[in-house]
C-alpha positions as CSV (number, residue, x, y, z in Angstrom):
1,X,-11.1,-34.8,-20.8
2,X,-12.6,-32.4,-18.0
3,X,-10.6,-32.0,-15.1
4,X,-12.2,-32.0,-12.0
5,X,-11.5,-29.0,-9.7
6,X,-10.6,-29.7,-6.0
7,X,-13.0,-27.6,-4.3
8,X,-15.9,-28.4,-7.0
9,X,-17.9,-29.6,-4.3
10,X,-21.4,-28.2,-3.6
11,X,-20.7,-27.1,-0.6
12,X,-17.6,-25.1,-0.8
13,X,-19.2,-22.0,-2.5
14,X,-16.3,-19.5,-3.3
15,X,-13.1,-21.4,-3.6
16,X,-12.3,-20.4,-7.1
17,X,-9.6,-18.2,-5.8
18,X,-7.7,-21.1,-3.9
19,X,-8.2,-23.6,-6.9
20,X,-6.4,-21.1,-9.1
21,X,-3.3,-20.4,-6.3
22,X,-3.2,-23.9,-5.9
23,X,-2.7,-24.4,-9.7
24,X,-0.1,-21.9,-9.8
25,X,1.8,-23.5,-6.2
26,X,2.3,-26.8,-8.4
27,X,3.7,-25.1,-11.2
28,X,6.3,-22.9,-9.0
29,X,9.0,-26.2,-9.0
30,X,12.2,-24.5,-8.1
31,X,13.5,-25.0,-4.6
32,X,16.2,-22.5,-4.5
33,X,16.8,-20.9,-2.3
34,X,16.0,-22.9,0.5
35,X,13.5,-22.2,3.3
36,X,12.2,-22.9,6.8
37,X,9.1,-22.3,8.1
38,X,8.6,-22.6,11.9
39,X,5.9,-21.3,14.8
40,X,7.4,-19.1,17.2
41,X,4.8,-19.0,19.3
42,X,0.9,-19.0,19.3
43,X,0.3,-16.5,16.8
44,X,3.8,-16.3,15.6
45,X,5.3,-17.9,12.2
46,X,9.2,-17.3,11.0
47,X,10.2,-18.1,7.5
48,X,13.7,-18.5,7.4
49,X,15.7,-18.5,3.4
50,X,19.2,-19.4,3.0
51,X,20.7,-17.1,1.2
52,X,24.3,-17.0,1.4
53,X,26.1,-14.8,-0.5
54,X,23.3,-12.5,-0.4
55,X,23.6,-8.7,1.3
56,X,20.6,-7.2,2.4
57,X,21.1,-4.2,-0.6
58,X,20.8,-7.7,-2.9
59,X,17.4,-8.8,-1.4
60,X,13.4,-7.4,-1.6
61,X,11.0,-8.4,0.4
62,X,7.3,-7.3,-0.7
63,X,3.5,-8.1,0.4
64,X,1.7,-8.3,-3.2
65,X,-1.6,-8.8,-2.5
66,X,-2.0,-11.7,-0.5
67,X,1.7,-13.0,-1.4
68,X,5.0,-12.7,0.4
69,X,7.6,-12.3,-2.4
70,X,10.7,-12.9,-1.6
71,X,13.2,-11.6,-4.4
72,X,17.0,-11.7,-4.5
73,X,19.6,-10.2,-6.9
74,X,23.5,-10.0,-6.8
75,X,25.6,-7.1,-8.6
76,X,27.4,-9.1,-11.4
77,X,31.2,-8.6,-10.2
78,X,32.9,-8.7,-14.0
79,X,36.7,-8.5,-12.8
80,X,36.2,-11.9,-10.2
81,X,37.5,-14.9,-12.0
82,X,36.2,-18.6,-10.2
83,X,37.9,-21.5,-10.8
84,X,35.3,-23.4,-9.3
85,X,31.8,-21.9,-8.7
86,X,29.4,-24.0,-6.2
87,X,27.5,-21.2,-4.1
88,X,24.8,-20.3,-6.3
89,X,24.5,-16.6,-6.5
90,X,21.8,-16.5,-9.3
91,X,19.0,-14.7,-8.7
92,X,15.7,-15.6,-7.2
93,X,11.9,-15.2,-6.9
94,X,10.2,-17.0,-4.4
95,X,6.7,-16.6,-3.5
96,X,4.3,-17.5,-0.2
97,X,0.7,-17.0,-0.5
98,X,-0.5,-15.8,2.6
99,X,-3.8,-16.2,4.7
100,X,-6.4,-13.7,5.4
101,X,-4.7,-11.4,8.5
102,X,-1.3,-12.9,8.3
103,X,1.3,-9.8,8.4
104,X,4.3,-9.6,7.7
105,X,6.3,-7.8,11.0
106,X,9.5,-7.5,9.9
107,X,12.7,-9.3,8.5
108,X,16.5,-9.8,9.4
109,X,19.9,-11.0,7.6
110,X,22.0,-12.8,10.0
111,X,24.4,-15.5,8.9
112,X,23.4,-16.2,5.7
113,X,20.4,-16.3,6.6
114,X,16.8,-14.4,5.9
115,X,14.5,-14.6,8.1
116,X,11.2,-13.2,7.7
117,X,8.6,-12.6,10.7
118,X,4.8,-12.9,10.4
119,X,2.0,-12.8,12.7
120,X,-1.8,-14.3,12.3
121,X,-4.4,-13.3,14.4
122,X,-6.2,-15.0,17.0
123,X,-8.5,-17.2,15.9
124,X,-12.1,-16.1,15.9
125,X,-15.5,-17.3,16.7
126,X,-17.3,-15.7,13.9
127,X,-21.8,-16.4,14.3
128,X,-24.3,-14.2,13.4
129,X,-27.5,-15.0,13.0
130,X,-29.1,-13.6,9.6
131,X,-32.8,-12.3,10.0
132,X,-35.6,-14.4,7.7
133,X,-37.7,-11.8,5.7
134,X,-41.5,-13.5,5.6
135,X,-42.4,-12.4,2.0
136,X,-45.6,-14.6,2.4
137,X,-46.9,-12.2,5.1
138,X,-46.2,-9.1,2.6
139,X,-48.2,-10.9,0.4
140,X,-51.5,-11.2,2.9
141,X,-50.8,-7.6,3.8
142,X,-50.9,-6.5,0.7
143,X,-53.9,-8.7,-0.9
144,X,-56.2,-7.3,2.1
């Protein structure tokens, strides 16, 4: 059976990229940790991760690309013996894909929480007019 593609439209000429992020979006199921993701203003976005537990040493956070890859580790602490054990520590990978112009300003660990700032530009109104070569005059010129 052929599946058909999301942006497989005639009209949306150069989508293969999204089709193929948005294939691997659905397969990325794990929600840990969990995240927040808020406008702080116009041009302003924050995503926040809980991540308790966490120190900043334990935690990487890269721009790959056009991804925001959020990765977290803790030191394995061999002579600590838990009875009980319900704040996950494992580790983590956990991926955004940004837009076109999105950056990433900066990030913070208060509380047990990571919060990561990023900034899109303005939007812009983007027209220019593309000149129309007449090949049919070239061809009287020449045959003259």
């Amino acid at each position: 059976m052929t599946r058909l593609a999301t942006f497989s439209h005639p009209f949306l000429l150069g989508f293969e990229e999204f089709e193929r992020t948005l294939d691997r979006l659905a397969k990325n199921g794990d929600g840990y940790p969990p995240y927040n993701i808020e406008e702080t203003g116009a041009n302003g976005l924050r995503i926040t991760l809980a991540v308790a537990g966490f120190a900043a040493a334990d935690l990487s956070v890269q721009v790959e690309g056009n991804q925001l890859v959020v990765r977290g580790r803790q030191p394995e602490e061999p002579l600590r013996v838990y009875l009980h054990r319900g704040i996950a520590g494992r580790q983590f990978q956990r991926s955004f894909v940004l837009a076109d112009g999105i950056e990433v300003s900066g990030a913070s660990l208060a509380d047990g929480l990571l919060h990561i700032e990023l900034a899109r530009p303005p939007a812009e109104s983007r027209v220019r007019k593309v000149e129309i070569i007449d090949r049919g005059a070239e061809r009287v010129a020449i045959g003259s």
